[in-house]
C-alpha positions as CSV (number, residue, x, y, z in Angstrom):
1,X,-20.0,12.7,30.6
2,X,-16.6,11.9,32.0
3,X,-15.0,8.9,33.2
4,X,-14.5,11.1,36.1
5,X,-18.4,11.8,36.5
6,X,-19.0,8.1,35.3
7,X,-16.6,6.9,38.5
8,X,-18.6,9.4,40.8
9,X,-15.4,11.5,41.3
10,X,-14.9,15.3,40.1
11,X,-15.1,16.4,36.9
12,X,-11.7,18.0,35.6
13,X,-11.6,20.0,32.8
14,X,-8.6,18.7,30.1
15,X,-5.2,20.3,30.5
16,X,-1.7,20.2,28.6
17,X,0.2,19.2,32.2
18,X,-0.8,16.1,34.1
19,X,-3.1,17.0,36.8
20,X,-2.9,13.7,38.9
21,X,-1.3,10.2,38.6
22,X,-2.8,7.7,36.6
23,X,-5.0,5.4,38.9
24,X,-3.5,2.3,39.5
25,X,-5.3,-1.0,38.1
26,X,-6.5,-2.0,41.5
27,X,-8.3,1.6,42.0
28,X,-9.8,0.8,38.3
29,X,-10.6,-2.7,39.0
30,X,-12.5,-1.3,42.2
31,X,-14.4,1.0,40.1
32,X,-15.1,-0.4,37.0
33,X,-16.9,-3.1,37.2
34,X,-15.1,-5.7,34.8
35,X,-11.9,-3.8,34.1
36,X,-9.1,-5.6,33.1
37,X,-10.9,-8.8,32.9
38,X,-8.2,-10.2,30.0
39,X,-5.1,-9.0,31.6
40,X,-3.9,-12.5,32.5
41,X,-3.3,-14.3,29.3
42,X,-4.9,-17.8,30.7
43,X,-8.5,-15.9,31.0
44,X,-8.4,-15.1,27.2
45,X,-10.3,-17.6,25.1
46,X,-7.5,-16.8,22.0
47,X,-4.5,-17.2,24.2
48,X,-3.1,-20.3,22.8
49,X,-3.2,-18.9,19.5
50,X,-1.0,-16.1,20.6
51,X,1.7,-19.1,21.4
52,X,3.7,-20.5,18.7
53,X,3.1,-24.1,18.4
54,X,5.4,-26.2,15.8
55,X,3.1,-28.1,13.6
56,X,-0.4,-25.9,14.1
57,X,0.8,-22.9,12.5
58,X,-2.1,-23.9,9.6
59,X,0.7,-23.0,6.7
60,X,1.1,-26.0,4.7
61,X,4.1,-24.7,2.6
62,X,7.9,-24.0,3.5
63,X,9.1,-21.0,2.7
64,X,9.9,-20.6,-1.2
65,X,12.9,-20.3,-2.7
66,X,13.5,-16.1,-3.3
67,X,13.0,-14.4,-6.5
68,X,16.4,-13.6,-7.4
69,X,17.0,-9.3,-8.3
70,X,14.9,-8.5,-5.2
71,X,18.0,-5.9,-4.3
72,X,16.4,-3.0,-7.2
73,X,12.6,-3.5,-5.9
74,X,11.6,-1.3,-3.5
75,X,10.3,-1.7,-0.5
76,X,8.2,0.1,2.0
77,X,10.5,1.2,5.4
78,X,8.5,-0.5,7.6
79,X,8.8,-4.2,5.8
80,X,12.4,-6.2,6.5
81,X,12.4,-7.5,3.5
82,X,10.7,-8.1,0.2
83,X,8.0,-10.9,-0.6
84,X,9.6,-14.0,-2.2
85,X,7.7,-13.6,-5.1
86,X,7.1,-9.9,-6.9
87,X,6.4,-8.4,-9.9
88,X,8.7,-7.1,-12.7
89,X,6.2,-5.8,-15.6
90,X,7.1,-2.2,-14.7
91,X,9.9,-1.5,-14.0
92,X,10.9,2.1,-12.5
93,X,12.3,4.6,-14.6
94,X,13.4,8.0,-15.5
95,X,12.0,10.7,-13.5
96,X,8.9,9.3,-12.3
97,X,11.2,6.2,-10.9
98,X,13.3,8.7,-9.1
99,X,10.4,9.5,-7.3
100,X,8.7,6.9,-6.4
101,X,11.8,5.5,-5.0
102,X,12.4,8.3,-3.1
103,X,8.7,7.4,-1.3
104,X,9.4,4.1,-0.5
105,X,13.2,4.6,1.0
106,X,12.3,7.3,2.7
107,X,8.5,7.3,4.0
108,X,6.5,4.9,5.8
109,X,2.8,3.8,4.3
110,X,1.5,6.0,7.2
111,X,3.0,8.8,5.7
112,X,1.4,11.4,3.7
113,X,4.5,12.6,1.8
114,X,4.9,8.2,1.0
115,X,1.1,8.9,-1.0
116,X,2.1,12.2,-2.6
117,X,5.7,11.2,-4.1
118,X,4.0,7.8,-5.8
119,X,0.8,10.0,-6.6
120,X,3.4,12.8,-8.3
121,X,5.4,9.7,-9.9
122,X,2.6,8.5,-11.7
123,X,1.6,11.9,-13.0
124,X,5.0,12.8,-14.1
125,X,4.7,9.2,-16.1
126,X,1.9,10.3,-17.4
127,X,2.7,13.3,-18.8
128,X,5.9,11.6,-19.8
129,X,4.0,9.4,-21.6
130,X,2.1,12.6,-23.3
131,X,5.4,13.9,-24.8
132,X,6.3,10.6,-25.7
133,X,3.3,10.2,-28.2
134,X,3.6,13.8,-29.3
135,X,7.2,13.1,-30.5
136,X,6.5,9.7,-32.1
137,X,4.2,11.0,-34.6
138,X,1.2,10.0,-32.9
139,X,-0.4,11.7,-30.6
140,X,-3.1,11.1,-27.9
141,X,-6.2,12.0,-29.2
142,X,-8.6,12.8,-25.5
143,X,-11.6,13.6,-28.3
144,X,-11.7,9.8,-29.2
145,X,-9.6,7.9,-26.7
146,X,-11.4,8.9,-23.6
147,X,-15.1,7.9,-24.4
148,X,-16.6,11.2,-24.8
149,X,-17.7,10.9,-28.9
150,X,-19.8,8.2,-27.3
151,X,-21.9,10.6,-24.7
152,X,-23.4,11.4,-28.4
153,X,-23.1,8.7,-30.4
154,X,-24.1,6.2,-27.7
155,X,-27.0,8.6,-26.5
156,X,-25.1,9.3,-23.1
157,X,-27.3,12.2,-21.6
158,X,-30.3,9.7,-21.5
159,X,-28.3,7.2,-19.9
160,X,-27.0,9.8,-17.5
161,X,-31.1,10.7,-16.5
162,X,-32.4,7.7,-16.3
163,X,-32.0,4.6,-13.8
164,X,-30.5,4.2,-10.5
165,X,-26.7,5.2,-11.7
166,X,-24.3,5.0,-8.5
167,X,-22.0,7.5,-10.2
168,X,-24.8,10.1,-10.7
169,X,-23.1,11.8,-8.3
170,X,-20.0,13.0,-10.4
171,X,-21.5,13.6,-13.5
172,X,-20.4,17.1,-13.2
173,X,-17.4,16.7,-12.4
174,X,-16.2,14.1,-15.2
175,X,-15.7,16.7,-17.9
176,X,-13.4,19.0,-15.3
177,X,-12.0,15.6,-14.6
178,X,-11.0,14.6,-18.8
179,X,-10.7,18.1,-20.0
180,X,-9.2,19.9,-16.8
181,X,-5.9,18.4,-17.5
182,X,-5.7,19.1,-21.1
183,X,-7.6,22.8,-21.2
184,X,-4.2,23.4,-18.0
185,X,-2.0,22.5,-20.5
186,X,-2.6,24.0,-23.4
187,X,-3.4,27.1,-21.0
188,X,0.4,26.5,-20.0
189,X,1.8,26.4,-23.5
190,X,-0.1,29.0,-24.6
191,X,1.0,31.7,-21.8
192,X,4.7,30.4,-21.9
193,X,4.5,31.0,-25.7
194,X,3.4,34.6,-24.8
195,X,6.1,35.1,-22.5
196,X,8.7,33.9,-24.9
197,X,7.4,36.4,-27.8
198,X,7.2,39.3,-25.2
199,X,11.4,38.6,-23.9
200,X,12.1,38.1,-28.0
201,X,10.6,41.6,-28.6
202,X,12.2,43.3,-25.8
């Protein structure tokens, strides 16, 4: 039901163009019983909060002294200025730092594309990280590193059928999940090595 049919007035069906003027607050004040009962600040029971008041802001603190080399963090758009206080374990870099930079001085946090650029960073540094450990010598090894010797070591199908598990619910998907990004590689390499012979032998 409508406001309209709510109101006892005519139901209108919902255009693009504006059918009629907005009813003024004395016509919904006349039909709505109630309406607009916290339109004058002094009838809100939280109004003096919304007032500043020197001494009752509850903070018990002055404002720090800034972390000095705040001008190469980044920042979301929608922010002024940085916290006084941030972190510096990890540090942007290379390509995946191009990116994520690009999210935050371009995109708000409301943004999609702000979401996809840090979720692309972070898989370019991953795979960055994959090359990495192929060149040094020691590669990753997903057999060992990600847990699944112990699904039969560690008897992992019983613990999977049995009990009230909350993440029963992806079991299927966890190998797609480990493997999937490994199997796509190696699918990668192996059709771009195919490619390579075919243009040597033509």
């Amino acid at each position: 039901m409508s406001a309209d049919q709510r109101a006892g007035g005519p139901a209108t069906p919902h255009v693009a163009h504006k059918r009629r003027p907005a009813p003024t607050a004395e016509e919904l004040r006349a039909r709505i019983p109630g309406w607009g009962a916290d339109l004058d600040p002094a009838d809100r029971p939280s109004f003096p909060r919304l007032v500043w008041q020197d001494g009752r802001s509850g903070a018990h603190w002055d404002y720090p002294a800034e972390q000095p080399g705040g001008q190469r963090r980044e920042r979301s758009v929608e922010h002024a200025q940085l916290t006084p206080v941030f972190g510096t374990a990890q540090p942007l870099h290379g390509v995946s730092g191009a990116v994520r930079r690009l999210a935050y001085s371009r995109y708000s946090e409301g943004r999609l594309a702000h979401w996809l650029l840090l979720m692309a960073g972070d898989r370019v540094d991953a795979w960055g990280a994959h090359a990495r450990s192929v060149l040094s010598g020691r590669p990753d090894q997903p057999l060992t590193e990600t847990g699944v010797v112990g699904e039969v070591t560690h008897h992992g199908l019983a613990s999977r059928r049995r009990g009230n598990r909350t993440d029963a619910r992806h079991h299927l998907l966890d190998p797609l999940v480990v493997a999937g990004p490994w199997v796509a590689a190696a699918a990668g390499a192996v059709l771009g090595v195919r490619a390579l012979v075919r243009t040597a032998r033509s």
